[in-house]
C-alpha positions as CSV (number, residue, x, y, z in Angstrom):
1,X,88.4,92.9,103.6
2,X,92.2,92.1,104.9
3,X,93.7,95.6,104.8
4,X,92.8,98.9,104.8
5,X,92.8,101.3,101.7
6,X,95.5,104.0,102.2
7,X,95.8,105.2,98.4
8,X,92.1,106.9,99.0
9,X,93.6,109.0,102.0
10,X,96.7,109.9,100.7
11,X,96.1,109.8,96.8
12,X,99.1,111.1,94.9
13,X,100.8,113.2,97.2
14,X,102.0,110.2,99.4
15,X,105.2,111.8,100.3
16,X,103.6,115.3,101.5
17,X,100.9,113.5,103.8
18,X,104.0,110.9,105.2
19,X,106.1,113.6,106.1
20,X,103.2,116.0,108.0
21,X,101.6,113.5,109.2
22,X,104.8,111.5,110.7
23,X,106.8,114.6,111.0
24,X,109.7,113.5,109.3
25,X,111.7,114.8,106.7
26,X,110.9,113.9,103.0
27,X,113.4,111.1,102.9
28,X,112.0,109.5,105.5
29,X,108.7,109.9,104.3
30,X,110.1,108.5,101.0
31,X,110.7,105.1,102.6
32,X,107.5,104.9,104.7
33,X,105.7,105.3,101.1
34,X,107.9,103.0,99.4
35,X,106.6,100.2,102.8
36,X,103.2,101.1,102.4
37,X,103.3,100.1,98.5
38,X,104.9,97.3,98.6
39,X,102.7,96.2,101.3
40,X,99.3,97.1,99.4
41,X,100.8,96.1,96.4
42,X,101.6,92.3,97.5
43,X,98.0,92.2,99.4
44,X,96.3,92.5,96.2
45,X,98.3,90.3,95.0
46,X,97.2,88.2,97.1
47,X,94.0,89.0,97.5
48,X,93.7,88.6,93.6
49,X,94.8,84.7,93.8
50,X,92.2,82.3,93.2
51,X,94.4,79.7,93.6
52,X,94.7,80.6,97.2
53,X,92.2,79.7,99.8
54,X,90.9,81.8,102.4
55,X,93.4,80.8,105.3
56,X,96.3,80.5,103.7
57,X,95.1,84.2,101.9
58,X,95.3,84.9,106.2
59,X,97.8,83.8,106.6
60,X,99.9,85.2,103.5
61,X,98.8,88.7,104.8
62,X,99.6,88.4,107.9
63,X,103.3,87.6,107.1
64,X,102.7,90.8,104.9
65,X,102.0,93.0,107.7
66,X,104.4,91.5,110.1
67,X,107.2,92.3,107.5
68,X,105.7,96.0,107.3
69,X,105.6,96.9,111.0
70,X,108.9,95.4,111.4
71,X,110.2,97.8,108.7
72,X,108.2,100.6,109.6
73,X,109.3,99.9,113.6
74,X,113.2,100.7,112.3
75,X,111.7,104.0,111.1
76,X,109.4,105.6,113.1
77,X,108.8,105.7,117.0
78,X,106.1,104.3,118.5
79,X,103.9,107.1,118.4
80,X,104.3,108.4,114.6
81,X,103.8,104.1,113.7
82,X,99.9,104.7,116.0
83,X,99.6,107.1,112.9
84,X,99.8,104.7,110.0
85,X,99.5,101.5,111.4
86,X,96.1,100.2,112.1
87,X,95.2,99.0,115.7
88,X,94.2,95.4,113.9
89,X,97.1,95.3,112.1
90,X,99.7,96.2,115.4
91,X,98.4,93.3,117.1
92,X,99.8,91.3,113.9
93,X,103.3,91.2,115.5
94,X,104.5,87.9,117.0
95,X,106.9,87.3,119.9
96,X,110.0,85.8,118.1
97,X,109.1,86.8,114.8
């Protein structure tokens, strides 16, 4: 499996768990969740392409998480991003990129 499954930690009260978790306001949190959908939503999108093989599935979700940690990175501070990004997926971000 490529990503991780937030929706079973946070369930329908995304907004509560960004904001104590990050401690940040509710807007804030508003935009962390609104990253973290998109990004689990295009993964299964990808994910879900049979058309696609394997490495360029890789590949595709790798963009996907580089685009996510550079969003969340304009947001958060390192320490509240160790929160809700996954070691595997920090080491996703490219020099230059």
């Amino acid at each position: 499996r490529y990503w991780r499954d937030w929706s079973s930690d946070v369930c329908s009260s995304d907004l509560k768990f960004y904001s104590k978790a990050l401690n940040v306001g509710q807007d804030t949190a508003k935009l962390v969740s609104n990253i973290m959908d998109t990004y689990k939503e295009g993964v299964k999108k990808i994910v879900a392409d049979a058309t696609l093989t394997e490495d360029v599935k890789r590949v595709k979700i790798d963009d996907l998480i580089d685009e996510k940690n550079k969003k969340l990175g304009l947001l958060l501070n390192p320490s509240q991003q160790d929160k809700i990004i996954p070691t595997t997926e920090r080491k996703k971000n490219k020099p230059g990129k």
